[in-house]
C-alpha positions as CSV (number, residue, x, y, z in Angstrom):
1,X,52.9,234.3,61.3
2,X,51.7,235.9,58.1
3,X,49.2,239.1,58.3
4,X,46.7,238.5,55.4
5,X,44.5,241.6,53.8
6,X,41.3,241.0,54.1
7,X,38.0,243.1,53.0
8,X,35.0,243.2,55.2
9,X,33.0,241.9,52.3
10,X,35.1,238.5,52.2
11,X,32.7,235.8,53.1
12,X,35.2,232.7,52.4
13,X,38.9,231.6,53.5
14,X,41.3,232.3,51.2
15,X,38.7,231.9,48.7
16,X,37.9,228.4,49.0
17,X,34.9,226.3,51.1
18,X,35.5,227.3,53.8
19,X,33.1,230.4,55.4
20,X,34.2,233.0,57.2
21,X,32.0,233.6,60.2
22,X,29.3,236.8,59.4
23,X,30.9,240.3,60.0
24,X,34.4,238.8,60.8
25,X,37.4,239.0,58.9
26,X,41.5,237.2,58.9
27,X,43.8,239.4,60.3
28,X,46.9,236.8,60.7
29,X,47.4,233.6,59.8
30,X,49.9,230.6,60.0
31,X,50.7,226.9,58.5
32,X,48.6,227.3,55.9
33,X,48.5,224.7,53.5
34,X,46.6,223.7,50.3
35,X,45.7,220.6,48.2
36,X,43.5,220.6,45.0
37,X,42.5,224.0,45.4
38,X,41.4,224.3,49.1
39,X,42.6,224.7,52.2
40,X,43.9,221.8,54.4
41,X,45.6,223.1,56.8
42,X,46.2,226.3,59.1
43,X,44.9,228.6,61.7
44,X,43.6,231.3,60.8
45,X,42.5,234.9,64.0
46,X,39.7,236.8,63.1
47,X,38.6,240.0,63.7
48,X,35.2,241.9,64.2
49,X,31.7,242.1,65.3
50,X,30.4,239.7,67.9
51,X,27.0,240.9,69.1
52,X,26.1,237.2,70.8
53,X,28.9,234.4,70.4
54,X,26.1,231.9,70.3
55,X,23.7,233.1,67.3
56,X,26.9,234.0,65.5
57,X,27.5,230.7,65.7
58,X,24.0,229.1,64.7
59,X,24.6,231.5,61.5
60,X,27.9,230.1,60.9
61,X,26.5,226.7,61.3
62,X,24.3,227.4,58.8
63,X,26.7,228.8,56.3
64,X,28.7,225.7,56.6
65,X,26.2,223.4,56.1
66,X,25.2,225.7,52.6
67,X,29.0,224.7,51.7
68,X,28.3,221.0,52.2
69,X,30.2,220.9,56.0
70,X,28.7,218.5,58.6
71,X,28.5,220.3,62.1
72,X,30.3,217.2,64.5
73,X,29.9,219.2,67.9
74,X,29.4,222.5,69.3
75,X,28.6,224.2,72.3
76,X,28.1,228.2,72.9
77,X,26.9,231.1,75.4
78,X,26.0,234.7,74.5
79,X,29.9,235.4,75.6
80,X,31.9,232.3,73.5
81,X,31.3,229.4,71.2
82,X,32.5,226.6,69.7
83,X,31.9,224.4,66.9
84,X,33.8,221.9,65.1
85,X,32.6,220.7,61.4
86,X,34.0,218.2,59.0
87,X,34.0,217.4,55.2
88,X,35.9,214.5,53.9
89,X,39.3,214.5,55.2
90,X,39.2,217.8,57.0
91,X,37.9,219.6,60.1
92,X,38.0,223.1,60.7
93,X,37.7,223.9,64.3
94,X,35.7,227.6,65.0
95,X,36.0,229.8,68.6
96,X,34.3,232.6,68.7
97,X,34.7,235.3,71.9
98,X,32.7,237.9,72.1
99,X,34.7,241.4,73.7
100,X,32.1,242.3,76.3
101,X,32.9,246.2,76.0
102,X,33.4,246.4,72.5
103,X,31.6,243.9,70.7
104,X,33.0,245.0,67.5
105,X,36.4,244.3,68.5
106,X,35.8,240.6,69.2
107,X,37.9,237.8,68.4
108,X,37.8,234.1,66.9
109,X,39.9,231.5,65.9
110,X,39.3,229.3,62.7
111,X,41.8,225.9,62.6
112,X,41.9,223.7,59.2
113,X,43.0,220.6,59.8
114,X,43.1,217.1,57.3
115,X,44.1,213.7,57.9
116,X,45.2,213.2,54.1
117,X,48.5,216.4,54.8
């Protein structure tokens, strides 16, 4: 695995279309791959603050929808969430758990997939 930098201000993978959830940031990452200048492929662990797993995840709905993603499920509690969002040949899978005693040491998962790599 490869440890990326990351600022707290980042708001998008790797620079690309793909949002970063609000207040969390990459702290590893592996597989990555790229095509035509966005991500395809990878899976990315994020870091940060997780005050409820489930409106963190209606924001980060929303932010992929601003980027042109269509949410294809989801499912969340104040404790974890889910979602899974496509845009032509690639989903990117979310997870979001929220760290009970220290909410700003909470934890999720973003994986890039695409059926064209």
């Amino acid at each position: 695995m490869a440890a990326l930098t990351a600022c707290a201000k980042d708001t998008m993978l790797l620079e690309g279309d793909i949002p970063l959830p609000e207040g969390l940031i990459t702290v590893r990452s592996a597989d990555i791959r790229r095509a035509d200048g966005v991500v395809t492929g990878g899976r990315f662990v994020l870091s940060g603050e997780v005050a409820d797993a489930a409106a963190a995840m209606t924001t980060a709905t929303e932010r992929f929808a601003a980027h042109g993603w269509t949410r294809a499920a989801s499912e969340a509690t104040a404790d974890s969430a889910k979602g899974r969002f496509t845009k032509d040949t690639r989903t990117v899978e979310l997870e979001l758990d929220r760290r009970g005693l220290d909410p700003r040491n909470s934890r999720g998962v973003l994986s890039v997939a695409s059926s064209g790599s």
